[in-house]
Legacy VTK file of the C-alpha trace (Angstrom):
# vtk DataFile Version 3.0
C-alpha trace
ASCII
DATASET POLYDATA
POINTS 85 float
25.333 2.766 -5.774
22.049 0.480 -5.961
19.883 1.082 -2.986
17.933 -2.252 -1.566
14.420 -0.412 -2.897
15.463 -0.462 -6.250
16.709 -4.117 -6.283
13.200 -5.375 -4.785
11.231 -3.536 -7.584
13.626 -5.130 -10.077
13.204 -8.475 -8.712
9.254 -7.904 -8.832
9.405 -6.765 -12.128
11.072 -9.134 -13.826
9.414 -12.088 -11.953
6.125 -11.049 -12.263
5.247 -7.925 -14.682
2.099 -6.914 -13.092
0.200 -7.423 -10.470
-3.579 -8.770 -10.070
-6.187 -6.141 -8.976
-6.906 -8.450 -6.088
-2.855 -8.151 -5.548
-2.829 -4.560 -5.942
-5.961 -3.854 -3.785
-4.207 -5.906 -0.839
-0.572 -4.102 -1.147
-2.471 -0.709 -1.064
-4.075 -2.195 2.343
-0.279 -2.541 3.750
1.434 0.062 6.373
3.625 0.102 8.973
1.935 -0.742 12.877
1.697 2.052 14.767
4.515 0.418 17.224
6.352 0.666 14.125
5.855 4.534 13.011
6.053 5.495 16.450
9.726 4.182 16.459
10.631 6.031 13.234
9.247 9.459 14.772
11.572 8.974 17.809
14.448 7.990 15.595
13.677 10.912 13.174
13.647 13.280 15.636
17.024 12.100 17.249
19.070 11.978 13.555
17.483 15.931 13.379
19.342 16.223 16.901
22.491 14.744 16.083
21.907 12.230 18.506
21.600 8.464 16.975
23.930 5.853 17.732
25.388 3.955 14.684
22.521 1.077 15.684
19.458 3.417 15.717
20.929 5.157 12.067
20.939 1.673 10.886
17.351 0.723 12.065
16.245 4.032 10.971
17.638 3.600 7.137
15.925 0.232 7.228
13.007 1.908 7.810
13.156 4.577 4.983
14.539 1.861 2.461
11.303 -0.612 3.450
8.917 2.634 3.160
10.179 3.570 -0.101
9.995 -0.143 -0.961
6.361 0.265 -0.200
5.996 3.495 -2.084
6.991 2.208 -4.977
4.611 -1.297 -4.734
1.946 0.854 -3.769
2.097 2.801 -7.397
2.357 0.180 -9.175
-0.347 -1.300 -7.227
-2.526 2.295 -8.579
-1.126 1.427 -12.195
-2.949 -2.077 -12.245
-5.726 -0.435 -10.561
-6.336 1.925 -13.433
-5.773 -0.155 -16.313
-8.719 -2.835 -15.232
-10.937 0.042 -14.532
LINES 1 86
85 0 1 2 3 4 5 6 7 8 9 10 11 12 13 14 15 16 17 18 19 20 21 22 23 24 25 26 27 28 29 30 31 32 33 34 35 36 37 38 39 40 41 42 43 44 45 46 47 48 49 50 51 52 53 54 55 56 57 58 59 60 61 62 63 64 65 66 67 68 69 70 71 72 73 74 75 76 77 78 79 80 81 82 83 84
């Protein structure tokens, strides 16, 4: 099965190849608010309890699909980094 990460980085990739460095330096600059991590802790913590509800395991695999999302603009972010160095 195709997770929602890996369709985003195909739809970058084949749309635009690579990124500019100005691109790249402003996609290493993103992160979750703190508002935002803070939720994920709690929610973390209740999946290792046993204790989400079918809404917070939801909202908590949005939030591991958009960080690996991230993750994996952030490399190639590095990549273009390196190669104009």
């Amino acid at each position: 099965m195709i997770t929602q990460p890996e369709v985003l980085e195909r739809m970058i990739q084949s749309k635009t190849g690579s990124f500019s460095p100005e691109l790249a330096h402003q996609i290493l600059d993103m992160g979750f608010p703190d508002t935002d991590k803070t939720r994920y802790e709690v929610l973390a913590i209740k999946a290792r309890g046993g204790s989400l509800t079918s809404e917070e395991r939801q909202e908590l695999e949005n939030y591991v699909n958009l960080n690996t999302f991230l993750m994996i603009i952030q490399s190639k972010a590095r990549v273009v980094l390196k190669q104009t160095v």
